[in-house]
LOTORLUM-30707 format. One record per residue (C-alpha): residue in one letter; residue number from 0; z, y, x. Coordinates in steps of 0.001 Angstrom, whole numbers, m for minus. Layout:
REM residues N
kevex=A mise=NUM zz=Z yy=Y xx=X
...
//
This chain:
REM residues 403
kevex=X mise=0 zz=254397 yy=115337 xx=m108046
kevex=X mise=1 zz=251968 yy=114492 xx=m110675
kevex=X mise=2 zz=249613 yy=111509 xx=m110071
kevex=X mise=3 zz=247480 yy=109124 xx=m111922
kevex=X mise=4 zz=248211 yy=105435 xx=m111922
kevex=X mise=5 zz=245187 yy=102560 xx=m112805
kevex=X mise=6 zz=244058 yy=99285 xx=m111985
kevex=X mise=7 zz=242316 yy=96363 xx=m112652
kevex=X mise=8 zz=238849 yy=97525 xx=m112861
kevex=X mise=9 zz=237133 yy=93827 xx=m112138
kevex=X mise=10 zz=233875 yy=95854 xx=m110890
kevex=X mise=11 zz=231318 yy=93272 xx=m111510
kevex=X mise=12 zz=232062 yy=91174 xx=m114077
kevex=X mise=13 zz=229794 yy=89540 xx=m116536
kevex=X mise=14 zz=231017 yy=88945 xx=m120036
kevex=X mise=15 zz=229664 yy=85664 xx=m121022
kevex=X mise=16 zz=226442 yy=86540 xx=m118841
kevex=X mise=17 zz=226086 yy=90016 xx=m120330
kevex=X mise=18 zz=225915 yy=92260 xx=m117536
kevex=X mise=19 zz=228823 yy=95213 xx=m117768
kevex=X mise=20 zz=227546 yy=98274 xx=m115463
kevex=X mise=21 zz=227179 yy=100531 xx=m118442
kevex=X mise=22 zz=230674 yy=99879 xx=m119825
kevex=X mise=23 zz=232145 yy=100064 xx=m115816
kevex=X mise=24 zz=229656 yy=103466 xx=m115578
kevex=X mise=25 zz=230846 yy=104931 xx=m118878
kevex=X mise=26 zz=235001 yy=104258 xx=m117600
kevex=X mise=27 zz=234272 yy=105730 xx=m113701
kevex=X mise=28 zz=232740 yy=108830 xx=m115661
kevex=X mise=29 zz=235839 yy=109333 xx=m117832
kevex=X mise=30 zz=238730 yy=109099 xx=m115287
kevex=X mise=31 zz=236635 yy=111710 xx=m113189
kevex=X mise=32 zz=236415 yy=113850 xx=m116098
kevex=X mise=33 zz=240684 yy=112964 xx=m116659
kevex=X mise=34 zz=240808 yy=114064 xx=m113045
kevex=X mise=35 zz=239318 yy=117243 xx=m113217
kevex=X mise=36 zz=241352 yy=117462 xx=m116314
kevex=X mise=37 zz=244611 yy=116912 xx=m114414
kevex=X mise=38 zz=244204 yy=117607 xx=m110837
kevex=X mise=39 zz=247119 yy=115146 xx=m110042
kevex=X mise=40 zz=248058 yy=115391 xx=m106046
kevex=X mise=41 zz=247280 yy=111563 xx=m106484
kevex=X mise=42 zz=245140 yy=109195 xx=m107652
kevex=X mise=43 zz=246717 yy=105345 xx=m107283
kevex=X mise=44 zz=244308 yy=102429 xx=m107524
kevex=X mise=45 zz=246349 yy=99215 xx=m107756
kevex=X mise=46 zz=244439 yy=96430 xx=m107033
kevex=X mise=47 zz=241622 yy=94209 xx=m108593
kevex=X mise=48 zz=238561 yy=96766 xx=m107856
kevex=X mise=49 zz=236414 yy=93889 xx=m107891
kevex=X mise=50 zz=236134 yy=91257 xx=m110207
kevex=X mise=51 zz=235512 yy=88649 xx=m107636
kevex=X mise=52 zz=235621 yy=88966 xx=m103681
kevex=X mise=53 zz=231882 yy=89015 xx=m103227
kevex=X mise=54 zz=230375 yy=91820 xx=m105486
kevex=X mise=55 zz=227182 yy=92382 xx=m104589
kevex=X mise=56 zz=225811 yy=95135 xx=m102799
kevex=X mise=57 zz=224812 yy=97357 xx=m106569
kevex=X mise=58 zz=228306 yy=96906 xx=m107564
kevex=X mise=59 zz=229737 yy=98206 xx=m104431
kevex=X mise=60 zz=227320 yy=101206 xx=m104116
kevex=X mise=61 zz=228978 yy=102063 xx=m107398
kevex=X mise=62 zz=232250 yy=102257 xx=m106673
kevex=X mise=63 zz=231953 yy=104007 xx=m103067
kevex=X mise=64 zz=229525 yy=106847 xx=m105055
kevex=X mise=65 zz=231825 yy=107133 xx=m108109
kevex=X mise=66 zz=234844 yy=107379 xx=m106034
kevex=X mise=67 zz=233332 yy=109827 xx=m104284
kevex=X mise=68 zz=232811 yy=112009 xx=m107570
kevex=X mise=69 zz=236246 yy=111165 xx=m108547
kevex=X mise=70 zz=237521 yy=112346 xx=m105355
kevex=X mise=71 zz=235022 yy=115807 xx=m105496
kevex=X mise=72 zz=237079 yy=116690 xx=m109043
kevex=X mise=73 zz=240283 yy=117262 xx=m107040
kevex=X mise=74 zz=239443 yy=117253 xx=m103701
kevex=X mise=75 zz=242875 yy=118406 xx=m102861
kevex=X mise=76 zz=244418 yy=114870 xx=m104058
kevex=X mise=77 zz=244778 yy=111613 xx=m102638
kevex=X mise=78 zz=243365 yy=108760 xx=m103015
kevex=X mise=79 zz=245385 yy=105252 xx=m102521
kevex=X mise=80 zz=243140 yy=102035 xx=m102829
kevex=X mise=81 zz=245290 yy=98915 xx=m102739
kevex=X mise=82 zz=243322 yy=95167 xx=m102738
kevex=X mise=83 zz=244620 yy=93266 xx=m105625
kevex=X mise=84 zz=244216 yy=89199 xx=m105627
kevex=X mise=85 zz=240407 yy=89371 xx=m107023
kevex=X mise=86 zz=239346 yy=91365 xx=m103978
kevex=X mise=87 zz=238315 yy=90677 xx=m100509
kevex=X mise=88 zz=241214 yy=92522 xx=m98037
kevex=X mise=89 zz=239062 yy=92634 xx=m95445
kevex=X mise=90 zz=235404 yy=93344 xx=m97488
kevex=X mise=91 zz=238001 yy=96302 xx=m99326
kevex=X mise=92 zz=238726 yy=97569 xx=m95334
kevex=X mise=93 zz=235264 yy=98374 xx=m94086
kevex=X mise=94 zz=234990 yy=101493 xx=m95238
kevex=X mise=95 zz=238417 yy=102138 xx=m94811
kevex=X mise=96 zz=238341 yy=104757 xx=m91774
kevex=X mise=97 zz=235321 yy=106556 xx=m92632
kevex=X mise=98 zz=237304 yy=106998 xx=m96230
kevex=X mise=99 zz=240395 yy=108257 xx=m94593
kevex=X mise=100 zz=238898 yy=111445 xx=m93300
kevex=X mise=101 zz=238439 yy=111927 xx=m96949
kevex=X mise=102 zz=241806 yy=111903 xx=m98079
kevex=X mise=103 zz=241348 yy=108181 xx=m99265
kevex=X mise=104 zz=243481 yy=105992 xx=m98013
kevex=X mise=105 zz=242789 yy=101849 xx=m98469
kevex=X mise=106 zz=244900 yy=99191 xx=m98253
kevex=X mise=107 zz=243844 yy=95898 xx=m98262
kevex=X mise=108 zz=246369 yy=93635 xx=m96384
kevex=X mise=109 zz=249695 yy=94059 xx=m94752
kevex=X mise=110 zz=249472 yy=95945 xx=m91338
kevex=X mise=111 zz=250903 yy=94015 xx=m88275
kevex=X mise=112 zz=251207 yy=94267 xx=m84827
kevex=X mise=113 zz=251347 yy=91652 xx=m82554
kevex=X mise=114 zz=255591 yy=91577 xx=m82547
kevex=X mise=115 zz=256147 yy=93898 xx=m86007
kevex=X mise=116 zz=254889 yy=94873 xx=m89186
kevex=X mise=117 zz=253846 yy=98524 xx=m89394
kevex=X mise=118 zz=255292 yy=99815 xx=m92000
kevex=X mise=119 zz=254355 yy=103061 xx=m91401
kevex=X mise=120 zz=251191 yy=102041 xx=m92670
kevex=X mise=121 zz=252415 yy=101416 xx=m95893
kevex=X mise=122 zz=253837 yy=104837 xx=m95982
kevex=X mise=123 zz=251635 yy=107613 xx=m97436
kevex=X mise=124 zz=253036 yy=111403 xx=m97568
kevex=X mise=125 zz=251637 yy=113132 xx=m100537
kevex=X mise=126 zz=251149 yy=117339 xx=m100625
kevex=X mise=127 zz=249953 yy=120030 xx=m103045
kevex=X mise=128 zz=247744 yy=122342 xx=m102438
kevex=X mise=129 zz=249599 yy=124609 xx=m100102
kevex=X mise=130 zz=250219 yy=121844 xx=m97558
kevex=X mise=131 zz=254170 yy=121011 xx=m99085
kevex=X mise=132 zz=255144 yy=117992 xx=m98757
kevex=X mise=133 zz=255773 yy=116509 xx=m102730
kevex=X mise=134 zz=256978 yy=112590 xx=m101819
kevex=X mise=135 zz=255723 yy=109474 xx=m100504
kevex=X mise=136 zz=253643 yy=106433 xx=m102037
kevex=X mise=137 zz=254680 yy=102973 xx=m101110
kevex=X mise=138 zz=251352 yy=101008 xx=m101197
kevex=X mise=139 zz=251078 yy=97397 xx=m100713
kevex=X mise=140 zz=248334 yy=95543 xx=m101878
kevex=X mise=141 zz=248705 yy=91902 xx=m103371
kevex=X mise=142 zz=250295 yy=88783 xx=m101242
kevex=X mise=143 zz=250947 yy=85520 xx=m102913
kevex=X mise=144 zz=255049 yy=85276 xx=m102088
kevex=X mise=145 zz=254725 yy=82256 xx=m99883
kevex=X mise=146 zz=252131 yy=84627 xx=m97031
kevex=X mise=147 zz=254515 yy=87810 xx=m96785
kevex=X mise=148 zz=254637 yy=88120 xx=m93049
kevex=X mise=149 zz=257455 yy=86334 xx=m90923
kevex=X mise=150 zz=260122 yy=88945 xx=m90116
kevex=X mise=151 zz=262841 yy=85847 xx=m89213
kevex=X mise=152 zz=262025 yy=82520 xx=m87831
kevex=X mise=153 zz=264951 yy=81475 xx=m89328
kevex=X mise=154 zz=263947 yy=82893 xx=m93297
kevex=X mise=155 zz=262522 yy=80026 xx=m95301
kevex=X mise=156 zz=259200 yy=80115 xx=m96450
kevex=X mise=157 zz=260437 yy=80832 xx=m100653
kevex=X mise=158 zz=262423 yy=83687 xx=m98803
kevex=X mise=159 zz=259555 yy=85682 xx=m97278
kevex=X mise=160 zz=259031 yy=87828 xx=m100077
kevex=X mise=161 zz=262640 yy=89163 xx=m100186
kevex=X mise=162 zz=262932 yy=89553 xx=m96709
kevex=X mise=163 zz=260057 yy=91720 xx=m96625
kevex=X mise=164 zz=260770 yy=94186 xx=m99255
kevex=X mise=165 zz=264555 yy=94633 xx=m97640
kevex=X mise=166 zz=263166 yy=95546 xx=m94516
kevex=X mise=167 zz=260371 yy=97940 xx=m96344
kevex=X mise=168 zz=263109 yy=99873 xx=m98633
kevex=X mise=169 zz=264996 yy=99970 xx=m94852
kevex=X mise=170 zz=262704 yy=101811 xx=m93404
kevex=X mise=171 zz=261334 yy=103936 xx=m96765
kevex=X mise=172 zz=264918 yy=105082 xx=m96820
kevex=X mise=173 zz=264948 yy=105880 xx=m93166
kevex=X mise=174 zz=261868 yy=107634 xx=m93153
kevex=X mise=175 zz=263036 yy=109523 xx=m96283
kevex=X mise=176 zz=265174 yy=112089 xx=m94385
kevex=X mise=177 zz=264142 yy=115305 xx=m97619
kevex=X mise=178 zz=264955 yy=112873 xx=m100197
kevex=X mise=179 zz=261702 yy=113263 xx=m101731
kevex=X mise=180 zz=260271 yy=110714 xx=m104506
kevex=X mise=181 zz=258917 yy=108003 xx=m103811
kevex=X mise=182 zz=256044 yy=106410 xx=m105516
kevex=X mise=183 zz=255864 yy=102582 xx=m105168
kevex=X mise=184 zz=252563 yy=100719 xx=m106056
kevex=X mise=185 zz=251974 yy=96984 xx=m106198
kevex=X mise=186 zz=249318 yy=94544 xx=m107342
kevex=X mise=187 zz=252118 yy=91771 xx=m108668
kevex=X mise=188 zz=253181 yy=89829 xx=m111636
kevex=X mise=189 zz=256652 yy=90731 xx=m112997
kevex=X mise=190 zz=259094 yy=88171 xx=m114431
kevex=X mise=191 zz=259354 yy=89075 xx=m118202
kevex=X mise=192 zz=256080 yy=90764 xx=m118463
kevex=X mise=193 zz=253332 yy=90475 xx=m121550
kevex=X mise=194 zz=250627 yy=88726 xx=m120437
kevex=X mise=195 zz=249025 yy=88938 xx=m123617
kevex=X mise=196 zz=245227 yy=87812 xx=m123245
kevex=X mise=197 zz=245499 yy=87187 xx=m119339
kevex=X mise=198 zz=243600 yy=84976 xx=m118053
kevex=X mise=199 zz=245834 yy=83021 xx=m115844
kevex=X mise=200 zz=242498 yy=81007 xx=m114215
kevex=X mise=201 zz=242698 yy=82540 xx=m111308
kevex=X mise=202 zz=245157 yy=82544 xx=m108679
kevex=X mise=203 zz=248118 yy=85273 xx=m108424
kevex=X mise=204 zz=250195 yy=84701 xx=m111207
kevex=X mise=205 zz=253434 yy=84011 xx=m109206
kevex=X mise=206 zz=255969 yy=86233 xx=m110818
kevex=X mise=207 zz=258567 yy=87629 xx=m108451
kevex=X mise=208 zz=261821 yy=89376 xx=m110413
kevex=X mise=209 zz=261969 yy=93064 xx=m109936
kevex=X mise=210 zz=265037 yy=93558 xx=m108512
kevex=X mise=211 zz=263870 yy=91255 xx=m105654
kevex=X mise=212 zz=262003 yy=95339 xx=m104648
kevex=X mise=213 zz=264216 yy=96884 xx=m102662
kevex=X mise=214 zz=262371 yy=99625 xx=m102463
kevex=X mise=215 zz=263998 yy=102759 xx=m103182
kevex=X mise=216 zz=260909 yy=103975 xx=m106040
kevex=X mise=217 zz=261203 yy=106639 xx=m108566
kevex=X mise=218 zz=258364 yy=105223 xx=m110628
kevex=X mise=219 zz=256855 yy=101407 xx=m109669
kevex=X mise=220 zz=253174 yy=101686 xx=m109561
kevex=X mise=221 zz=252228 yy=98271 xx=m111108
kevex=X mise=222 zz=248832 yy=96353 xx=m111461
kevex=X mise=223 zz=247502 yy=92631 xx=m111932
kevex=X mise=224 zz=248986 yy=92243 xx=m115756
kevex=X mise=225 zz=246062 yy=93944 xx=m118147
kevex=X mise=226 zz=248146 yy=95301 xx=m121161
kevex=X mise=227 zz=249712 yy=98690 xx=m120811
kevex=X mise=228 zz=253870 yy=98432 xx=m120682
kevex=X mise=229 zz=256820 yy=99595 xx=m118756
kevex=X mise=230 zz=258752 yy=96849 xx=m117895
kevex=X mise=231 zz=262689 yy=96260 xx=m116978
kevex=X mise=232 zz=262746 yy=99977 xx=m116767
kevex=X mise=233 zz=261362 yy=103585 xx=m117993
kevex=X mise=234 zz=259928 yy=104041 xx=m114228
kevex=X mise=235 zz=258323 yy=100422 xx=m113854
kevex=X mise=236 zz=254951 yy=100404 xx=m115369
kevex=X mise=237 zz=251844 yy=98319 xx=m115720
kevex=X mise=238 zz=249171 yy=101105 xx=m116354
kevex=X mise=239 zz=246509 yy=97990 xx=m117772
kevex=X mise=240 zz=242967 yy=97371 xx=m117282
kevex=X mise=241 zz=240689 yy=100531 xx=m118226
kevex=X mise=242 zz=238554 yy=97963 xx=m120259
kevex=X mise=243 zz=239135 yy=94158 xx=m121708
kevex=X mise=244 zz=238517 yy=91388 xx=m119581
kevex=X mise=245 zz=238694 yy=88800 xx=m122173
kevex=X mise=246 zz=238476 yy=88763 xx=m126457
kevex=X mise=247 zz=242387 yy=88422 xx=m126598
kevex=X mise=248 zz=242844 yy=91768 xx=m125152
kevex=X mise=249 zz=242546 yy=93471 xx=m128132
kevex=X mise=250 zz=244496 yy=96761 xx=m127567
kevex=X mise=251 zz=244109 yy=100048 xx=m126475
kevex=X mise=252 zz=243617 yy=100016 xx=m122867
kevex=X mise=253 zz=243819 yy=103259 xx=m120783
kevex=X mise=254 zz=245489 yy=104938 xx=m117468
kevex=X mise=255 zz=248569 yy=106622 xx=m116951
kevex=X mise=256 zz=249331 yy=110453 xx=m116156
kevex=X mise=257 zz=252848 yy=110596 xx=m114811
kevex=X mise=258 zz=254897 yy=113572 xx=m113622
kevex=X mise=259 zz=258002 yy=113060 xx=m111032
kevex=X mise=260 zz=259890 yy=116348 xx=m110978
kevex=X mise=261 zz=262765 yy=115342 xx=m108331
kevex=X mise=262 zz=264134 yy=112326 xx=m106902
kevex=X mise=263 zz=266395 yy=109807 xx=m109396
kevex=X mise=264 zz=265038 yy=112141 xx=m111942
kevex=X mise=265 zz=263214 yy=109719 xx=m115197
kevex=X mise=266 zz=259316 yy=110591 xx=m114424
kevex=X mise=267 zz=257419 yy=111779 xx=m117821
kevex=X mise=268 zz=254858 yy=109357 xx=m118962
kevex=X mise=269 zz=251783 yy=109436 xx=m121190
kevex=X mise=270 zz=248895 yy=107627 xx=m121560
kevex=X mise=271 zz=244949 yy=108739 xx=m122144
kevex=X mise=272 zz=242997 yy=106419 xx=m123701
kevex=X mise=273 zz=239674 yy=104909 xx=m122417
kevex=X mise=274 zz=236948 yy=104742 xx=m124511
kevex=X mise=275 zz=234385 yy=101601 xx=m124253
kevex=X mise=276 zz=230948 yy=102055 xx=m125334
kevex=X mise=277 zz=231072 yy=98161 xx=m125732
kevex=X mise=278 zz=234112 yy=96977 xx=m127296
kevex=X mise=279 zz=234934 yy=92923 xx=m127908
kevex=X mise=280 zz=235493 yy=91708 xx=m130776
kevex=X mise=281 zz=236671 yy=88900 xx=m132713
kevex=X mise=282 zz=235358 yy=88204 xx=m136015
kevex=X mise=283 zz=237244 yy=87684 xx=m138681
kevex=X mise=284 zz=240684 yy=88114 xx=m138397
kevex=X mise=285 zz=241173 yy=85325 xx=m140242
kevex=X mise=286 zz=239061 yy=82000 xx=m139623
kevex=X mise=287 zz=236289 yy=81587 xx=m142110
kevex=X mise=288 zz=233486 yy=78830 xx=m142805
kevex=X mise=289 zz=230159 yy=78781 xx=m140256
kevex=X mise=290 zz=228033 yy=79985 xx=m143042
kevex=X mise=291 zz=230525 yy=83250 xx=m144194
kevex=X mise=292 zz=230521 yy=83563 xx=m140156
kevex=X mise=293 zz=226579 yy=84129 xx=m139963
kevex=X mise=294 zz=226926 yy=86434 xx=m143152
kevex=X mise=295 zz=228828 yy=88481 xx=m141284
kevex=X mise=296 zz=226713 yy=88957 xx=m138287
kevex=X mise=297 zz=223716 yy=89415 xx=m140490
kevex=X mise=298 zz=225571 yy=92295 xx=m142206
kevex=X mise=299 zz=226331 yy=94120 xx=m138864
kevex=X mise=300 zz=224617 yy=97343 xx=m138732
kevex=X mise=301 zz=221559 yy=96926 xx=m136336
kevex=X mise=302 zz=223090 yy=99815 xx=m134008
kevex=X mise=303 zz=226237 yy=98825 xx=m133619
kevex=X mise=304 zz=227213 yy=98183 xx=m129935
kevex=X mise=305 zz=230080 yy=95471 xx=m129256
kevex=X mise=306 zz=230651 yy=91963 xx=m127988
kevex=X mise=307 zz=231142 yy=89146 xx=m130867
kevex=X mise=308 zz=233289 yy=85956 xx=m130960
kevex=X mise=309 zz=233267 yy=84497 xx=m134170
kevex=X mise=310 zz=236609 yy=83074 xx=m135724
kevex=X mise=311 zz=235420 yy=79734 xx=m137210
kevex=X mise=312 zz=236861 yy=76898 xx=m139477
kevex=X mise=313 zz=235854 yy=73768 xx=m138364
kevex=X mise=314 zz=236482 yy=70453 xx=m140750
kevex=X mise=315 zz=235259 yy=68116 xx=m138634
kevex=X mise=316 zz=232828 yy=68502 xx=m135140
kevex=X mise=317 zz=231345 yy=71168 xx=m134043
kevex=X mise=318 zz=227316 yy=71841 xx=m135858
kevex=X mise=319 zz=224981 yy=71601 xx=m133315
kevex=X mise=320 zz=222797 yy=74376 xx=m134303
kevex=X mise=321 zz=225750 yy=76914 xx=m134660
kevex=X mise=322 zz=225168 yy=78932 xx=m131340
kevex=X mise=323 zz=221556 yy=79025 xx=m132374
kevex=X mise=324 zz=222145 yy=80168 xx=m136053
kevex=X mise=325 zz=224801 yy=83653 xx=m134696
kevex=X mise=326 zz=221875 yy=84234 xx=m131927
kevex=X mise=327 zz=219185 yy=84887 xx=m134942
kevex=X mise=328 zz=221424 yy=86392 xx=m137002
kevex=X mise=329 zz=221635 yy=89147 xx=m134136
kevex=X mise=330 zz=218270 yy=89630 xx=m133400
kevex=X mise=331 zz=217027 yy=93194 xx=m133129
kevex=X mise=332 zz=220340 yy=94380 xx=m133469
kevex=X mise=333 zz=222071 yy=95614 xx=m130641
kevex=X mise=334 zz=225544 yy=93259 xx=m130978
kevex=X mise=335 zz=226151 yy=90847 xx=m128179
kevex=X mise=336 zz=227027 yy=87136 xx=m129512
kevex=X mise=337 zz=229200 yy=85589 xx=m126481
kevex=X mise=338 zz=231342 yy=82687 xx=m128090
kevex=X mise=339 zz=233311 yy=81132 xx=m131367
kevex=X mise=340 zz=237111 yy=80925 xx=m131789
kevex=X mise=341 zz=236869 yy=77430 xx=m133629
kevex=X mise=342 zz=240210 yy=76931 xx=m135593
kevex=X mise=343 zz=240562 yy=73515 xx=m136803
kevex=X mise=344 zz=241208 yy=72677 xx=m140388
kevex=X mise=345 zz=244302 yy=71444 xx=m141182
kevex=X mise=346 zz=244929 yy=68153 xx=m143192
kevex=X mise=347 zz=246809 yy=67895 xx=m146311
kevex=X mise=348 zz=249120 yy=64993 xx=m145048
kevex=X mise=349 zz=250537 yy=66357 xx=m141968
kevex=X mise=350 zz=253695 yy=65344 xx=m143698
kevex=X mise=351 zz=253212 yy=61798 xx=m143296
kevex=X mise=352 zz=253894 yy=61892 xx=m139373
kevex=X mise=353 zz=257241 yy=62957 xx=m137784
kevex=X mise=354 zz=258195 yy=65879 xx=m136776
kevex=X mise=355 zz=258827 yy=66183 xx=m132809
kevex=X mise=356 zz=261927 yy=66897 xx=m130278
kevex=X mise=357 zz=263545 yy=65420 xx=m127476
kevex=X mise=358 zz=265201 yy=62781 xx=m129387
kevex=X mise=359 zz=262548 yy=61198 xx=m131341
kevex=X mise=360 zz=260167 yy=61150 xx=m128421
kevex=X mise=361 zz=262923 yy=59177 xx=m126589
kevex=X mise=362 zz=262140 yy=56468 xx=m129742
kevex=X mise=363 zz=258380 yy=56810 xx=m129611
kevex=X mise=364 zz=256066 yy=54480 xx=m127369
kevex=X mise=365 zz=253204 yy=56260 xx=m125461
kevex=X mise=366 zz=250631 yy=55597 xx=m128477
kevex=X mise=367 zz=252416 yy=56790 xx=m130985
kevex=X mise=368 zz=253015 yy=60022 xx=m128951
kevex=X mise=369 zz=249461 yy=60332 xx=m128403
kevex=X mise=370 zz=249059 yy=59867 xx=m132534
kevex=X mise=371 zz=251241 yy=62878 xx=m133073
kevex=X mise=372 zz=249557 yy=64555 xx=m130621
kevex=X mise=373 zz=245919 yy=63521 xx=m131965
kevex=X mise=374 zz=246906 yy=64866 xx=m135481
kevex=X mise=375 zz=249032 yy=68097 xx=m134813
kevex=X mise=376 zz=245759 yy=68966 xx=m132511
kevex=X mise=377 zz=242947 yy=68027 xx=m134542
kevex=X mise=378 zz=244415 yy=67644 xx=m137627
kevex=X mise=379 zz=243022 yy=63881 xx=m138673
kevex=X mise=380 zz=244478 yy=60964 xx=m137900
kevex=X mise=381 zz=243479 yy=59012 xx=m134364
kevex=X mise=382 zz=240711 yy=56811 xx=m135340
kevex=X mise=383 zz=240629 yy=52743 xx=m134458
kevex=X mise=384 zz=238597 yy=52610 xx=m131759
kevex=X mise=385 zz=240116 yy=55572 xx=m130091
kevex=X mise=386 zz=243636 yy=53283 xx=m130349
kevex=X mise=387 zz=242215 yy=50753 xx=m128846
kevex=X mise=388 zz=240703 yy=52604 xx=m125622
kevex=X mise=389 zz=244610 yy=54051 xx=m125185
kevex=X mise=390 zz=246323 yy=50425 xx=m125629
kevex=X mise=391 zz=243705 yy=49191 xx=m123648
kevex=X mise=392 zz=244514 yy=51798 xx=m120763
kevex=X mise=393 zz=248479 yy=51654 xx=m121560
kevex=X mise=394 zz=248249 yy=48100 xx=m121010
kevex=X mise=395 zz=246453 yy=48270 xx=m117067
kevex=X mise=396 zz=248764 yy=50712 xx=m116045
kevex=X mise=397 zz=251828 yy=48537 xx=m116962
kevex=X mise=398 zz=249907 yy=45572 xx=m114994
kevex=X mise=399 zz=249565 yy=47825 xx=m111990
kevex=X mise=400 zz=253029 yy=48953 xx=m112246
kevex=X mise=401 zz=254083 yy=45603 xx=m111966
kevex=X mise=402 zz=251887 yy=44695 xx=m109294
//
């Protein structure tokens, strides 16, 4: 069974009000090329199709017309949607019958009947070409732990989660009778994973540990974390984002091909690389002065596409007429100016205050935390009035204490 495994497309988004439909375009174009490339018997979508759980009616057009193509350069394969914790379940579900006669199967919330949950639902039988039965995909889209349905009145509410995925592996085993593998996809966060440049803003990031899935999987279809990684296992995997959300997810972002031979058997792995036709980037590496900053976006070539954040020293506040200064040096070029990385200089006699743990804090009043804490931050030492304002506000909330 060979199938490929993405997620985390955020449809929609604006980067720092820059709209993205080119870059989203140039990615949908790409995996329908990889697919005609391939011709996997399936094509797993794990969550986050939308960036947020309104897109708008030009955003949506673009992913029903694009799957579409996708689903036109294999039209033997399958096509699992799951909702991930940016998307609407039910705005995701709309479509979702008109899909299935398509071989496109969405799932945007957890199927239930008035006494049960249908896991049947859940269960998706995947075949080649000739009609064969390969294996089965597992596809559940994202639940925040605490709203996994109530299988036990009894089962406290931090045990949901646990309870559910016992009863799911249950009956995956059960239905399992040719011992075919099985495919499991999620839209979750995984205890130990790198969340490197994740933006944690949003809700979702509960991590659950994954041997809490009882689910008898021969490869773990993950989304939800944006950098590419197996994790706890050679057949658990994050596949990442196709493109970077944010600046500080600076690597190579891509979706995964991987090939399942036979049950318990280690399922082969690789990774094709997406190319962005707008790529982010901070500038320097290292933090320089405003004025070596503007140098540098002067010197950009007046064709080169990307997104800029500028890595900035700052001595003392921020100059008022910075944002103004990197927007003219980018005029008539096509570079995007979004932000700065300000990194504040350092001062030469950090060494006069102590260094922090436990059991000099335990010695330290409130003020003369918020002093260490001043300094280490900003680098300069908490000015007068600034003391004041904090005795002053130490003070009334040891009189209100006492009252």
């Amino acid at each position: 069974m060979k199938i490929i495994h993405t997620s985390d497309w955020h449809l929609g988004q604006e980067f720092y009000t820059y709209d993205r439909t080119d870059e989203h375009v140039a990615f949908l174009e790409q995996l329908q090329e990889i697919v005609a490339q391939e011709q996997p018997d399936a094509l797993l979508i794990a969550g986050d199709i939308y960036h947020n759980a309104t897109p708008s009616n030009g955003v949506m057009r673009m992913f029903n017309e694009h799957l579409d193509k996708i689903r036109q350069a294999c039209p033997t394969m399958q096509i699992i949607v799951t909702a991930g914790n940016h998307d609407s379940s039910a705005r995701l579900e709309v479509t979702r019958g008109l899909w299935k006669h398509l071989g496109v199967h969405i799932v945007g919330r957890i199927a239930k009947t008035e006494d049960h949950v249908d896991f049947d639902n859940h269960l998706i039988a995947i075949h080649n070409t000739t009609g064969e039965k390969l294996g089965y995909v597992v596809a559940i889209p994202h639940v925040f732990p605490q709203n996994y349905p109530i299988l036990d009145e009894d089962c406290p509410r931090e045990e949901r989660q646990q309870k559910f995925f016992a009863a799911l592996g249950e009956y995956v085993a059960n239905a399992n009778k040719e011992g075919l593998p099985i495919v499991m996809m999620a839209h979750m966060a995984i205890t130990g994973s790198d969340v490197t440049g994740h933006d944690e803003s949003r809700g979702g990031m509960d991590y659950t540990d994954i041997g809490d899935i009882r689910v008898p999987y021969d490869y773990l279809a993950l989304g939800h974390i944006h950098c590419p990684q197996n994790i706890a296992s050679p057949n658990a995997r994050y596949c990442g984002s196709p493109l970077p959300v944010s600046f500080d997810e600076n690597y190579e972002h891509s979706v995964s091909v991987v090939e399942i031979e036979q049950k318990s058997r280690q399922p082969r792995i690789r990774t094709i690389k997406i190319n962005n036709p707008w790529p982010v980037k901070t500038l320097p590496t290292e933090a320089v002065d405003l004025d070596d900053a503007i140098q540098l976006l002067t010197d950009l070539p007046a064709e080169q596409s990307m997104y800029v954040r500028m890595h900035v020293r700052l001595k003392d506040v921020t100059p008022v007429n910075a944002l103004e200064r990197a927007n003219n040096a980018l005029k008539e070029k096509q570079a995007r100016f979004c932000t700065f990385k300000w990194e504040r200089e350092k001062q030469a006699d950090e060494s006069q205050l102590p260094q922090m743990d436990i059991e000099k804090i335990q010695t330290l009043s409130p003020l003369q935390v918020a002093e260490h804490f001043y300094h280490d931050e900003y680098g300069t030492p908490l000015d007068d009035e600034l003391k004041e304002m904090l005795a002053e506000v130490l003070h009334n909330l040891d009189a209100n204490r006492q009252e």
